[in-house]
N, C-alpha and C positions, 0 to 999 in steps of 0.2 A: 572626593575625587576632583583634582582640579587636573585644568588642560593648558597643556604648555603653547605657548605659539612659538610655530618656527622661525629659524632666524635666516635672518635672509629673504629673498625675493620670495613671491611664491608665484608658480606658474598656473594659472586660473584655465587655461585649455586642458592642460595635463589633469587637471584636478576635476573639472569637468566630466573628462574622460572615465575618471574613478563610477562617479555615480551612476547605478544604474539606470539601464535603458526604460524601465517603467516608472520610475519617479521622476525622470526628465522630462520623459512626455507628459508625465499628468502635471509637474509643474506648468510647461509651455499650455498645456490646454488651460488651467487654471489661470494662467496670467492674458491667455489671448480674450478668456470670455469678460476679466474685469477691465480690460481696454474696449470690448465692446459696450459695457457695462457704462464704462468712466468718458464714451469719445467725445460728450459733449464740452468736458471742460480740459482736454488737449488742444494748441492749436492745431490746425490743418497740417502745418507741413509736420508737426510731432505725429498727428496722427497717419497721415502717407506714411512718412519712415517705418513704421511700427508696422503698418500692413506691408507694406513691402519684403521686411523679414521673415514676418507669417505666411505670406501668400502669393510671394514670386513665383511664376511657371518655371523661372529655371533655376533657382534656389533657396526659395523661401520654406521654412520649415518644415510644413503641413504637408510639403510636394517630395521630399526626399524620398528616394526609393527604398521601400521597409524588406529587410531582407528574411524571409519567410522561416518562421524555428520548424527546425526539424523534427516532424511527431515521435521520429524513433526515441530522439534523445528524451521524452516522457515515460518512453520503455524503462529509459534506464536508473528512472528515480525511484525507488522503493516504496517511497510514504505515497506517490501517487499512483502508483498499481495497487496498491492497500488501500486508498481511499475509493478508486475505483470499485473495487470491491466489494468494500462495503457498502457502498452505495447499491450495486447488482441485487445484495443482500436481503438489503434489505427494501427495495420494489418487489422481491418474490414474497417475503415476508407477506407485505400488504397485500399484493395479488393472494395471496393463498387465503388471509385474514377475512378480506372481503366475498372471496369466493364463498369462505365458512359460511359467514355472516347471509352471503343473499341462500343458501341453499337451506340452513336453517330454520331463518323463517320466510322463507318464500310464502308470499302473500297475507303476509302481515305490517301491521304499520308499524314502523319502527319508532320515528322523529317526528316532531312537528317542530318548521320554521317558526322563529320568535317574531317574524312581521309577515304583513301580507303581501300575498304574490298573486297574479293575476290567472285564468283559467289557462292562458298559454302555455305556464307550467306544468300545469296537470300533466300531460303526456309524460314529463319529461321526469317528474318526480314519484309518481305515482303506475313502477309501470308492473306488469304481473298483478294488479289489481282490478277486479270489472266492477267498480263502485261508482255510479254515474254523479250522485251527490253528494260525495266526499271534499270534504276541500281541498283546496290545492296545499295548503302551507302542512300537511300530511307527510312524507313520505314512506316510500315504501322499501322494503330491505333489497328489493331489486336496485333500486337508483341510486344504493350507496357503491 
């Protein structure tokens, strides 16, 4: 696959224009953090110029007024009402999974943590249990 170049001028605003609005911004944030990165070895006034572009109060990039997407128009994507979705899906999934899980064995240890954790946890992992000398790194099918 090769790529022809066009003949003739090419207009760099226009072309600009073509790209979208999320790879421009994340270009421009990409390139503002390696000038923050790099300012030591710009001069002063290279480095002015360059903040000036980025962070004029009245037209420097960072300041431009972002004009707000419309939530309906994610109405109207398909793959993103389906992801949606499935996503809904499956948190009831889990809720339901874990509800099994503590109802089953309620008041049984389920896990033990592979390192140790200090007695503050006890409460939080060990709870539906009245075991005074249990250790914390335990849990209980309640605290999943």
């Amino acid at each position: 696959m090769t790529r022809e170049l066009p003949d003739g001028e090419v207009d760099i605003t226009k072309s600009l224009e073509e790209i979208d609005q999320d790879r421009r911004e994340g270009a421009a944030l990409k390139r503002s953090l390696r000038l923050r990165k790099m300012s030591e070895y710009l001069p002063e006034q290279a480095m002015k110029v360059r903040k000036a572009y980025f962070c004029d109060k009245n037209g420097g990039y960072f300041n431009k007024k972002v004009v707000a997407a419309n939530p309906m128009n994610m109405m109207n994507n398909p793959d993103m009402m389906n992801n949606m979705l499935k996503q809904n899906v499956q948190s009831v999934i889990h809720m339901l999974m874990f509800t099994m899980i503590g109802n089953v064995f309620q008041g049984f240890i389920t896990a033990q943590v592979p390192f140790p954790l200090g007695h503050k946890f006890k409460q939080m992992l060990q709870q539906g249990l009245a075991v005074v000398a249990l250790d914390p790194t335990y849990t209980s099918s309640m605290s999943w």
